[in-house]
N, C-alpha and C positions, 0 to 999 in steps of 0.2 A: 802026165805030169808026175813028176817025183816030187821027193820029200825038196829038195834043195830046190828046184825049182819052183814050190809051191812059195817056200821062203823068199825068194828071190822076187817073189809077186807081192807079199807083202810088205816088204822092203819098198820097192818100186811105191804102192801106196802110203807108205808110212813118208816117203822123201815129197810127194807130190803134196803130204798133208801138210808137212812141216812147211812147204814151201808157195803155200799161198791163205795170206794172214786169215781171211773169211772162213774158210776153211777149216784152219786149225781152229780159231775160236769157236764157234759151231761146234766142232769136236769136242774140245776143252768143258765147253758148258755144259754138254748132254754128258759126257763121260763124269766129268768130275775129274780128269789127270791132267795136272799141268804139264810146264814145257821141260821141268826138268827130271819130270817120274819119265815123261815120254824118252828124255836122251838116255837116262840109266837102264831104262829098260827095253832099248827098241830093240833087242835079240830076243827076247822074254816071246815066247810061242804065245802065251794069253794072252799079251801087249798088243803083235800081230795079230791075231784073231780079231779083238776086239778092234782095230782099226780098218779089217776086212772087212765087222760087223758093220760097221759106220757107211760102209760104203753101201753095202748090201741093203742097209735100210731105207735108201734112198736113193731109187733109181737114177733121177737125173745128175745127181753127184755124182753114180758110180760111172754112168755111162763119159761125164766130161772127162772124169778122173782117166779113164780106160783111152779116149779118145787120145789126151795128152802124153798120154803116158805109152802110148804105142801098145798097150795090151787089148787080147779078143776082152769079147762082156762077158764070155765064160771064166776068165780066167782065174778072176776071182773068189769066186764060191767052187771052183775045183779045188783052190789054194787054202784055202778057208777050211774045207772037210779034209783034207789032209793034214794040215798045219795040227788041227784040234781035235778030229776025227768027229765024225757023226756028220747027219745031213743039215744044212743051212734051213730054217723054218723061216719061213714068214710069219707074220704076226699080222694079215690083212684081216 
């Protein structure tokens, strides 16, 4: 995976978040960004990370997310240490 394609994952998750209301609010409350820091800034590489983080922290979200969205389970935390560099940690 390249750099453009890592983007283009996080993309794919940022449209899948915006685009199912449970979802984004869940987001919205844990993050703190509303719907219109998320439009201004959905190019912002922290913006995507941080909505890659959302998924990452929560298996069965990332996995429906991945399902719907025709992406592997890898694809995201490949997309994630490129997008921001460094490796994806858990917090279990």
């Amino acid at each position: 995976m390249n750099e453009e394609q890592a983007k283009t994952v996080a993309l794919q998750a940022l449209t899948y978040l915006v685009g199912d209301e449970k979802v984004l609010q869940r987001f919205m409350a844990l993050s703190g960004v509303d719907l219109s820091d998320l439009r201004s800034r959905a190019d912002d590489p922290g913006m995507l990370t941080g909505v890659l983080d959302f998924f990452l922290g929560f298996e069965p979200q990332l996995l429906e997310m991945c399902e719907a969205t025709g992406l592997p389970a890898k694809a995201p935390a490949q997309a994630r240490q490129l997008l921001f560099g460094g490796r994806y940690e858990e917090w279990s």
